[in-house]
C-alpha positions as CSV (number, residue, x, y, z in Angstrom):
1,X,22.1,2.2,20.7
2,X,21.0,-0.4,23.0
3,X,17.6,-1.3,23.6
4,X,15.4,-3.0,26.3
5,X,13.1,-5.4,25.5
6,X,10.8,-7.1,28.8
7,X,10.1,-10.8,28.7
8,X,7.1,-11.8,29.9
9,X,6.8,-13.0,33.6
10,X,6.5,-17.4,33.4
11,X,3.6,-18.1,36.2
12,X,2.8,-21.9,38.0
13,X,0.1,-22.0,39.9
14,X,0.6,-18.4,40.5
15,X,4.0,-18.1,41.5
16,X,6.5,-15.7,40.0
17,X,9.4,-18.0,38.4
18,X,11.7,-16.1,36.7
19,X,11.6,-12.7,34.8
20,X,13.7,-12.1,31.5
21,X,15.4,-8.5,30.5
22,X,17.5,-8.8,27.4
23,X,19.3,-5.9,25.7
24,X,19.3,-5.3,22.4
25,X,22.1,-3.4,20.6
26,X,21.3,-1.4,17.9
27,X,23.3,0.6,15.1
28,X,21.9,3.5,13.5
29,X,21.1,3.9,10.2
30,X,22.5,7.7,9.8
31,X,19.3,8.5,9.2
32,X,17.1,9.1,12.4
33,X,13.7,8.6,11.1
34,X,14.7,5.2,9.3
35,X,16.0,4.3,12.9
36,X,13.0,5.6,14.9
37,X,11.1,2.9,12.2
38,X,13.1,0.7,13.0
39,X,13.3,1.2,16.6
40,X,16.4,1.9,16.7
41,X,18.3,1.0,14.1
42,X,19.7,-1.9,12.5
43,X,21.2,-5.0,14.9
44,X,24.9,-5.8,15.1
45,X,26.3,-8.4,12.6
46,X,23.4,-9.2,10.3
47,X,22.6,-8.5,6.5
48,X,19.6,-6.2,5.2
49,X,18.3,-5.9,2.0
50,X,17.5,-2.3,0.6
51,X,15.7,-2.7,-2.7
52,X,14.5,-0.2,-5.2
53,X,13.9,0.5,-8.6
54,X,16.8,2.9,-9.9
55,X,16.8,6.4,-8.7
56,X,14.6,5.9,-5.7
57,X,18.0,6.5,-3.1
58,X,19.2,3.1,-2.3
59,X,23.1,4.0,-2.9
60,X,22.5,7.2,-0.6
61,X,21.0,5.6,2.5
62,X,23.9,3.2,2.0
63,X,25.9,6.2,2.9
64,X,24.4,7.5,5.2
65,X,24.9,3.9,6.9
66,X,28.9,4.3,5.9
67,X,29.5,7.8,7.4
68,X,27.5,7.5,10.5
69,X,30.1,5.0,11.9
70,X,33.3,6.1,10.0
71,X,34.5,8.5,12.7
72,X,34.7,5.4,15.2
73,X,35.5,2.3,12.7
74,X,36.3,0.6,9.7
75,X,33.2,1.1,7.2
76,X,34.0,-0.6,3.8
77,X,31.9,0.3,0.4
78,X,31.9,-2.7,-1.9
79,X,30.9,-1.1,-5.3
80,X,29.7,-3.5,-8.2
81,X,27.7,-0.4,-9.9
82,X,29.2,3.0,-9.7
83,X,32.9,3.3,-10.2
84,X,34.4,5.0,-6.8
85,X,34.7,8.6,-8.1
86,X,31.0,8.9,-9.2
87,X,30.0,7.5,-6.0
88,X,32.4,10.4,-4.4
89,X,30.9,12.8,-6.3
90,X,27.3,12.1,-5.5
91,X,27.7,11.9,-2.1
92,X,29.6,15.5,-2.0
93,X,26.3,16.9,-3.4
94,X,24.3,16.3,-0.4
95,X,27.4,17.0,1.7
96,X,28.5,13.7,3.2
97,X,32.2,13.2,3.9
98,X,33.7,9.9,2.5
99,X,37.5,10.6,3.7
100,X,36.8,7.8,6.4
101,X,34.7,5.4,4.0
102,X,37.3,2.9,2.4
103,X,36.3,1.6,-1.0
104,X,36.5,-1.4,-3.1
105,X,35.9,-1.2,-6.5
106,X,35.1,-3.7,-8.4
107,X,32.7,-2.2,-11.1
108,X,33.6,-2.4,-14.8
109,X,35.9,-0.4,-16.0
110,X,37.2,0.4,-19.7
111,X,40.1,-2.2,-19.8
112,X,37.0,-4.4,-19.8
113,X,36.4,-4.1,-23.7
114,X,40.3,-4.7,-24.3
115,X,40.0,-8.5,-22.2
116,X,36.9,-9.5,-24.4
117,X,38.3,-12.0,-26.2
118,X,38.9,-14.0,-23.2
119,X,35.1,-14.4,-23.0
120,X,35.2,-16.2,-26.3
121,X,36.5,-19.1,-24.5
122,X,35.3,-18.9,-21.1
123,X,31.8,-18.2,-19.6
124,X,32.1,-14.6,-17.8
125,X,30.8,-16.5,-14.6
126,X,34.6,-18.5,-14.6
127,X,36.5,-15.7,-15.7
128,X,35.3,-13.3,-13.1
129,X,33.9,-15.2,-9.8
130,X,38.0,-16.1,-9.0
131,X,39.6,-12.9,-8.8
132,X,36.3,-10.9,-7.5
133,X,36.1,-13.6,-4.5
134,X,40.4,-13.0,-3.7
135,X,39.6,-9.4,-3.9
136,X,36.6,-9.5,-1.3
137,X,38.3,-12.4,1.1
138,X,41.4,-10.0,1.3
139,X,40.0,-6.4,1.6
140,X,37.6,-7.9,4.3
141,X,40.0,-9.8,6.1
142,X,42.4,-6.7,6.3
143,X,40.0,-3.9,7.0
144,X,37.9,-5.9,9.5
145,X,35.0,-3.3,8.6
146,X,32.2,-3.2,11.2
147,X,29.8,-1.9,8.1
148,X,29.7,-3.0,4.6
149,X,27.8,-1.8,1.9
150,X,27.5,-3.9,-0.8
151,X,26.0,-2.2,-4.3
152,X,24.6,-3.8,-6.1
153,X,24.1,-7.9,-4.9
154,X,22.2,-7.8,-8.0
155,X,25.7,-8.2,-10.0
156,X,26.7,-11.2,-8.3
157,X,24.0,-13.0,-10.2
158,X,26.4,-12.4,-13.5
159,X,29.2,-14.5,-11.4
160,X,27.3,-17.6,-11.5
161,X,26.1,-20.3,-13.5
162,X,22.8,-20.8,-12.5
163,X,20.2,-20.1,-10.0
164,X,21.2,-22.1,-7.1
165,X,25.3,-21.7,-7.7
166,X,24.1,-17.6,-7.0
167,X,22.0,-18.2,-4.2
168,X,25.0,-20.1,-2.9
169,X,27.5,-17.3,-3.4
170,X,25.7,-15.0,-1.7
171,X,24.7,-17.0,1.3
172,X,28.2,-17.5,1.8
173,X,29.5,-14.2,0.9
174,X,26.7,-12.3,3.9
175,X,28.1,-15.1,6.1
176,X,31.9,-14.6,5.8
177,X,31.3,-10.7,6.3
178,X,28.6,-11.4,9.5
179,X,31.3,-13.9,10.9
180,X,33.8,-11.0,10.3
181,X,32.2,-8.7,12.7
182,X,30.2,-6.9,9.9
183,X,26.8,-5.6,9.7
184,X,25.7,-5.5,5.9
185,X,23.4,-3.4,3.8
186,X,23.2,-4.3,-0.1
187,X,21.1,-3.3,-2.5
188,X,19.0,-4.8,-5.0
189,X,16.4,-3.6,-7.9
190,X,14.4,-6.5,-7.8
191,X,12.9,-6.2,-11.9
192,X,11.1,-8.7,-13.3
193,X,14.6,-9.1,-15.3
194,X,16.5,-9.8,-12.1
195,X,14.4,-11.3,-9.0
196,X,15.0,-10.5,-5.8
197,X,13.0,-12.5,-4.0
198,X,15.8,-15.2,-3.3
199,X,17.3,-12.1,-1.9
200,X,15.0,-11.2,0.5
201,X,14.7,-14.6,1.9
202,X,18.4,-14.9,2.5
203,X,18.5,-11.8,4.4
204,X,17.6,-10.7,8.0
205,X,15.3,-7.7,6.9
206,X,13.8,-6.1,3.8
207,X,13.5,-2.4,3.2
208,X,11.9,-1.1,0.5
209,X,11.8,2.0,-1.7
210,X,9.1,3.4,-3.8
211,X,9.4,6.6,-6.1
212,X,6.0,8.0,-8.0
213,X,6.9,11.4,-9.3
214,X,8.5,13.5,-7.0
215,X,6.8,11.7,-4.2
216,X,9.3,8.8,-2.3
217,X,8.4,6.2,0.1
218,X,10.1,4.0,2.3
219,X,8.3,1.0,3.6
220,X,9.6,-2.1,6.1
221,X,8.5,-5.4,5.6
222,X,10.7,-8.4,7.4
223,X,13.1,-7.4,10.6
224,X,14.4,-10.6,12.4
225,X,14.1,-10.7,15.9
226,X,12.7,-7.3,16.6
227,X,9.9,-5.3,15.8
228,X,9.1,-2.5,13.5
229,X,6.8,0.2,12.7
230,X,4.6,-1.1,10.2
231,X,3.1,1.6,7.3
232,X,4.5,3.5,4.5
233,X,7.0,6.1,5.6
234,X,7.4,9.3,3.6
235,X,11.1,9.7,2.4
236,X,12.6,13.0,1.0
237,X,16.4,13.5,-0.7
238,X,17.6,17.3,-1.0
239,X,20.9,18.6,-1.1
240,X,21.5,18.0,2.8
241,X,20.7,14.3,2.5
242,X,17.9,11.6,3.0
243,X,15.0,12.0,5.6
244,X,12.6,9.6,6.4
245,X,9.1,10.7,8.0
246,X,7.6,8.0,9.9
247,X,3.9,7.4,9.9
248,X,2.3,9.7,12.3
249,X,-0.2,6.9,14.0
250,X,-2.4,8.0,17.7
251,X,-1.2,6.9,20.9
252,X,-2.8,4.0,22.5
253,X,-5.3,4.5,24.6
254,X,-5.8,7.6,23.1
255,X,-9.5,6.7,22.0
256,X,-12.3,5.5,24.0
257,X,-14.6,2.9,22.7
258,X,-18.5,3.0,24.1
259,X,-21.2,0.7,23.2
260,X,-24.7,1.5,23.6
261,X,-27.8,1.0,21.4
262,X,-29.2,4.3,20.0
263,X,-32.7,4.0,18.8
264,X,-32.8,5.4,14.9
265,X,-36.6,6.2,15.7
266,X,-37.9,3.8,13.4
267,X,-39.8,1.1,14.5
268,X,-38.8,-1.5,12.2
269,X,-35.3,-0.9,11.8
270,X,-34.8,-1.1,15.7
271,X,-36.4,-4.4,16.0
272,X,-34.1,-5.5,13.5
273,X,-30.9,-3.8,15.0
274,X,-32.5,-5.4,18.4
275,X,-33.0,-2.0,19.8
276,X,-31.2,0.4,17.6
277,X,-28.0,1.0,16.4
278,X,-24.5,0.9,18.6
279,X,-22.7,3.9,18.8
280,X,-19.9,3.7,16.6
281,X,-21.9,1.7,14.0
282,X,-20.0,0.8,10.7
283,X,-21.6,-0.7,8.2
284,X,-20.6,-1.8,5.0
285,X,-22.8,-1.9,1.6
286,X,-21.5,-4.0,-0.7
287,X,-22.9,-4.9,-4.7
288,X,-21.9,-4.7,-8.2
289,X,-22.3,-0.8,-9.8
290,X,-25.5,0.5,-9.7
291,X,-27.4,-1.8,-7.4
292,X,-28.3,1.3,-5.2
293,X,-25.7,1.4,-2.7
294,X,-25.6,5.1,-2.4
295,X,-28.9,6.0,-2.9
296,X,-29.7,3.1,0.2
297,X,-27.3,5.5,2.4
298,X,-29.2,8.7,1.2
299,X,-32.9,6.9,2.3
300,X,-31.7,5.9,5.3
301,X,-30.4,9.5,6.3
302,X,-33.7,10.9,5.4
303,X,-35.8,8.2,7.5
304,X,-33.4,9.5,10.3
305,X,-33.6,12.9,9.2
306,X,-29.9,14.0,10.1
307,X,-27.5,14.9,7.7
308,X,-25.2,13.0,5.0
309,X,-21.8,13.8,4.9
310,X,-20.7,12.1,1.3
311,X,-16.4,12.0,2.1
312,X,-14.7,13.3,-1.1
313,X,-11.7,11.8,-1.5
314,X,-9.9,14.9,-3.6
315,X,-10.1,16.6,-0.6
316,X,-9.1,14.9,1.9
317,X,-6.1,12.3,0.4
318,X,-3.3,14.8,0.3
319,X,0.1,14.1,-0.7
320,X,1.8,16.1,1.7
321,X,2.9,14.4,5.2
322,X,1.0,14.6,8.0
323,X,-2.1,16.4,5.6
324,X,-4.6,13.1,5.3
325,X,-4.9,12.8,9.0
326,X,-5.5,16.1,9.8
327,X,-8.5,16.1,7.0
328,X,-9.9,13.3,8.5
329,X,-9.9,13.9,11.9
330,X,-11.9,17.4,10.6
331,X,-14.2,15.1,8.9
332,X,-14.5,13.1,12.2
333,X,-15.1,15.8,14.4
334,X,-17.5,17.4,12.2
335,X,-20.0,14.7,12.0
336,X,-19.5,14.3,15.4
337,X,-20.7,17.0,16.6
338,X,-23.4,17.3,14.0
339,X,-24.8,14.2,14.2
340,X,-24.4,13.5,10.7
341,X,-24.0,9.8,8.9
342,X,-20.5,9.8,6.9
343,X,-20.7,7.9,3.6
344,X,-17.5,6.5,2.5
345,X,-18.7,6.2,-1.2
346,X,-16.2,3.4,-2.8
347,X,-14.8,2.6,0.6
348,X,-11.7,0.1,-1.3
349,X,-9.8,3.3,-2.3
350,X,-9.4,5.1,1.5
351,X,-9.7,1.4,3.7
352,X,-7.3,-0.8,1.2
353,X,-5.1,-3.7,2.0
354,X,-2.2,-2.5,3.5
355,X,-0.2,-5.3,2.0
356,X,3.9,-4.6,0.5
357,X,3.5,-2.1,-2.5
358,X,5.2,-3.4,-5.4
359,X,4.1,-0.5,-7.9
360,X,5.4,2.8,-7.6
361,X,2.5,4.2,-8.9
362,X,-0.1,2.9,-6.5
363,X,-1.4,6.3,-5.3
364,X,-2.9,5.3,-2.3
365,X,0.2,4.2,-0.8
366,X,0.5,7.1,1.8
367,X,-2.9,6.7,3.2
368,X,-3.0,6.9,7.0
369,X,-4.7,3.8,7.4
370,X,-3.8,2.6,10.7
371,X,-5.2,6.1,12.0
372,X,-8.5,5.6,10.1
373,X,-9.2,2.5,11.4
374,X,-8.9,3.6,14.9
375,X,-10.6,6.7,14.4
376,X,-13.7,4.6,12.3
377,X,-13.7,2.2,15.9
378,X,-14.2,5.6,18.2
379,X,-16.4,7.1,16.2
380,X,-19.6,7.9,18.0
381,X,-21.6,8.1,15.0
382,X,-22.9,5.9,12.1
383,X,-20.3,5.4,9.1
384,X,-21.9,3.8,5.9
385,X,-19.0,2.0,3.5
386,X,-19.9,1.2,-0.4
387,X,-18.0,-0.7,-2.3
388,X,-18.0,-3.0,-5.3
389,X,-14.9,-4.9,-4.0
390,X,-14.8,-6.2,-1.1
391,X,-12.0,-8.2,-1.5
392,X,-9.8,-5.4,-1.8
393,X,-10.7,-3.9,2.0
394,X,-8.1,-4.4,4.8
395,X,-8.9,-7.4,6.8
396,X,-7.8,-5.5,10.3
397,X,-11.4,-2.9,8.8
398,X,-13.1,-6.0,8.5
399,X,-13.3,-7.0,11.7
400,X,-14.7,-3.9,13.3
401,X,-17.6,-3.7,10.6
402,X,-20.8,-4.3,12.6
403,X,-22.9,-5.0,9.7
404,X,-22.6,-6.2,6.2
405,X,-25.2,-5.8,3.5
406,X,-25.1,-7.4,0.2
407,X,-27.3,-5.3,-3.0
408,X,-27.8,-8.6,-5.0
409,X,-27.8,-7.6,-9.2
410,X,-31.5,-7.0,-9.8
411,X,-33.2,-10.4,-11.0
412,X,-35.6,-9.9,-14.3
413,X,-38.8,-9.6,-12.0
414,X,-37.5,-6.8,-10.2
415,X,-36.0,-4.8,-13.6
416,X,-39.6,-5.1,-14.2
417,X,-40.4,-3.5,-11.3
418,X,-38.1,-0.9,-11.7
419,X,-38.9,0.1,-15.3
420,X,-42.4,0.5,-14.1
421,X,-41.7,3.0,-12.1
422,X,-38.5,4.8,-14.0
423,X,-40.9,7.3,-15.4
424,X,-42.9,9.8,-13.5
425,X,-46.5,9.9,-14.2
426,X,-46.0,12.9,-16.2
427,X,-43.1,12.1,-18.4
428,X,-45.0,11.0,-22.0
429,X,-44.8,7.9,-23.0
430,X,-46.1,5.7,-25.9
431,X,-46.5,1.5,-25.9
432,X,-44.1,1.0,-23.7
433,X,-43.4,-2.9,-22.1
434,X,-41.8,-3.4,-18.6
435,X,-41.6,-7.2,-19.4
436,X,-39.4,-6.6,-22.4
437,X,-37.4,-4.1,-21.3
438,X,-36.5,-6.1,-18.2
439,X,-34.6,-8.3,-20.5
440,X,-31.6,-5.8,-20.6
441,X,-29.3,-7.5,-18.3
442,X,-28.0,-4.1,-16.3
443,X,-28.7,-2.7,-12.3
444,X,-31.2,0.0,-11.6
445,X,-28.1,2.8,-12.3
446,X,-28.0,2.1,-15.8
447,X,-32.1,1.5,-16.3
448,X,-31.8,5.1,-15.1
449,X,-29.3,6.1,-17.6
450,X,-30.6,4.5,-20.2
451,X,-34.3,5.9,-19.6
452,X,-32.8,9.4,-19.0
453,X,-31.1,9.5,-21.9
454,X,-34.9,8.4,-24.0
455,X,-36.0,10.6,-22.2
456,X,-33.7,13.9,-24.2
457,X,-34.3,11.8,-27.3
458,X,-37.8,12.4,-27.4
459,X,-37.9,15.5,-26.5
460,X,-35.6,16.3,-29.2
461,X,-38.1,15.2,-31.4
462,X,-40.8,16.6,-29.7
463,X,-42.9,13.0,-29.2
464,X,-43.7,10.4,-26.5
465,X,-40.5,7.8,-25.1
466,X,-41.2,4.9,-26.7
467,X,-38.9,1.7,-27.2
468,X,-37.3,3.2,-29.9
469,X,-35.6,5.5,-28.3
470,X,-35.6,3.6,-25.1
471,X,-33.3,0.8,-28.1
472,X,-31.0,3.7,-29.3
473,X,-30.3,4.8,-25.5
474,X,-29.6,1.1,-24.5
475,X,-27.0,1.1,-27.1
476,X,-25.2,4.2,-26.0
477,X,-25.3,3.1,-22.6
478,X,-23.9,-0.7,-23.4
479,X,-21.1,1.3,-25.3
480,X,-19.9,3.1,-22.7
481,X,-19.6,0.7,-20.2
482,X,-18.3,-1.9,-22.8
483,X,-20.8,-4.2,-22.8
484,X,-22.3,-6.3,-25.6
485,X,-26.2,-5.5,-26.6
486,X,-27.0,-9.3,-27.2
487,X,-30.0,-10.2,-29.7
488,X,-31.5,-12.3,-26.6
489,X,-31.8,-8.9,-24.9
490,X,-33.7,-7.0,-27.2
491,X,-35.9,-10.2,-28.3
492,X,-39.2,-9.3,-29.3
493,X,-39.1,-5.2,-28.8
494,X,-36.8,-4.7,-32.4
């Protein structure tokens, strides 16, 4: 499938000098959403990597690579894993004819057990590397395949010595078959066992497959000399075959950006927002737990009096494709056209780095967020962001943040301040002291816990709070957020 790609036009002093088309051919994949991903598909005469943990469809899309060009040339199935009738077997489950696909099979088989005594004498890398490579020069050089599927490259690591005679071998190996007229897909599980990262440098793209439950991903991180679509791709295997859902993401141009200064109504705040906020306002709240984050988001929508829309992330994350958007733009369009302020209440788990996902079980590995962040940049509204790592937001969010306020950990003049006025007037209390209280080391949240929890304790015993209860609280709290009740802390008031 060829494919047009426009140079740019070279200008001097304003005069048109040349202007460049070049075509790009492109194979597919056999799988049309991995090729709309990739644009196309894969490009003539280059290696890819397809790497996995076991299970998450590697061998399959391999396949589906062998078949789709079968009918109209030589495809050629190096297996290193599976013997050749398991491989035949699997793939008639999900229907794909192999009567085109040639084979070579060099995976282990029983009369391997009867030849162990030559491995007494020998390393395994000299026994095997000699025939394997005879094998691989002549099947290549007699099929002239235009696609080879190598799996696994991970068993080429037993056929050498060391690190660098491997890296070597398979250099040379993608070479000879690229020189030969072949485009290559191998596999690799890349464990902490077996590294793969020498493997992804040597080749000319990186795909990747994830598998968390019954939910498989599919996500693209190095193409040489085209583009790709960026994201986590949803991936499904049934008994038809492999489909890959790409990333539903809006058109450009599709939102319209306006900046104007709203006033908020409050005199103060729109001297210091130099005449109120801009529409579209995002601002981020950042702070360790308990530092009032939240509860700033909840004052500042009452001094505005409009309405708080707190996101729950239960309900709008979904697992099923296409399902996250659509819950957000609701969520969008709602406090649009109320007015309301959205909270984003520990903004790191919907706006994370959208970085390579090396753990299958990172569950936020589906989120939209290339749709968010456009949808966060037209919103007409205020958004409000908390978070207690800020390290872990996506540096394309960062940048469209308008303002950033740090919640500094309360110092021990304002804990005083703060256990002052933790009780209301009516609550009974009995000898209580601000100034040694203040010595517990925690934000306002857990001053509130802890004084809460006095609180029952005296009323359980039908008396006034006093710092005996306000001591047996602080212990409950400390143990629940694992946290040492030093003797400095409680100096003075035990």
């Amino acid at each position: 499938m060829p494919q047009i790609e426009d140079k740019a036009i070279l200008q001097h002093n304003g005069v048109v000098v040349k202007r460049m088309r070049r075509v790009v051919q492109r194979i597919s994949t056999g799988i049309a959403g991995l090729d709309e991903v990739l644009e196309g598909g894969f490009i003539p005469q280059r290696a890819y990597l397809l790497r996995g943990a076991p299970g998450t469809g590697k061998t399959l899309i391999g396949l589906h690579f062998l078949v789709a060009g079968a009918r109209r040339e030589n495809c050629l199935f190096i297996a290193l894993d599976e013997p050749e009738y398991k491989v035949r077997q699997n793939a008639a489950s999900i229907g794909l004819d192999l009567r085109r696909v040639h084979f070579l099979d060099l995976s282990p088989s029983s009369e391997f057990f009867a030849q162990v005594q030559i491995y007494d004498l020998f390393a395994p890398s000299e026994v095997e590397r000699a025939p394997v490579t005879q094998m691989l020069v002549e099947r290549v050089r007699e099929l002239k395949p235009k696609r080879v599927f190598v799996d696994s490259m991970t068993h080429f690591r037993y056929f050498a010595p060391n690190e660098f005679e491997y890296r070597k071998q398979v250099l040379s190996f993608l070479r000879f078959l690229t020189e030969q007229g072949a485009t290559v897909l191998f596999t690799a599980e890349g464990s902490t066992v077996a590294p793969d990262d020498d493997l992804q440098s040597l080749s000319d793209g990186v795909i990747h497959l994830e598998m968390n439950g019954d939910h498989r991903r599919v996500q693209v991180s190095k193409m040489r000399g085209t583009s790709f679509r960026a994201g986590v791709h949803a991936l499904r295997i049934d008994g038809r075959g492999v489909y890959v859902y790409p990333q539903i993401l809006p058109e450009p141009g599709q939102f319209t950006v306006v900046h104007e200064r709203i006033p908020s109504g409050v005199r103060e705040m729109d001297e210091l927002l130099h005449g109120g906020r801009e529409r579209g306002t995002i601002v981020l709240v950042t702070g360790a737990s308990g530092v009032g984050k939240t509860m700033a988001a909840e004052v500042l929508a009452n001094a505005l009096d409009l309405d708080l829309y707190k996101i729950d992330l239960s309900q709008v994350v979904s697992k099923y494709i296409g399902e996250t958007e659509k819950n957000l733009r609701r969520v969008f369009d709602a406090a649009e056209e109320g007015g309301a302020i959205l909270l984003f209440d520990e903004a790191d788990a919907l706006f994370g780095k959208r970085s390579e996902v090396k753990d299958s079980h990172d569950r936020y590995a589906n989120i939209e967020v290339s749709y968010l962040l456009q949808r966060m940049e037209a919103h007409r509204g205020l958004a409000i962001l908390t978070t207690n790592m800020k390290h872990a937001l996506d540096p394309a969010f960062l940048r469209r943040i308008r303002f950033v306020v740090h919640f500094p950990f309360p110092d021990a003049e304002q804990r005083t301040a703060i256990w002052r006025r933790i009780f209301p007037p009516q609550t009974p209390t009995q000898q209580l002291e601000p100034e040694k209280l203040a010595q517990l080391n925690v934000a306002g949240g857990a001053i509130r816990n802890i004084a809460l929890a006095a609180a029952f304790l005296a009323a359980e015993e039908e008396s006034p709070v006093t710092m005996r209860h306000l001591l047996q609280a602080a212990r409950s709290e400390y143990a629940k957020i694992e946290k040492t009740l030093t003797a400095e802390e409680v100096r003075g008031w035990v």
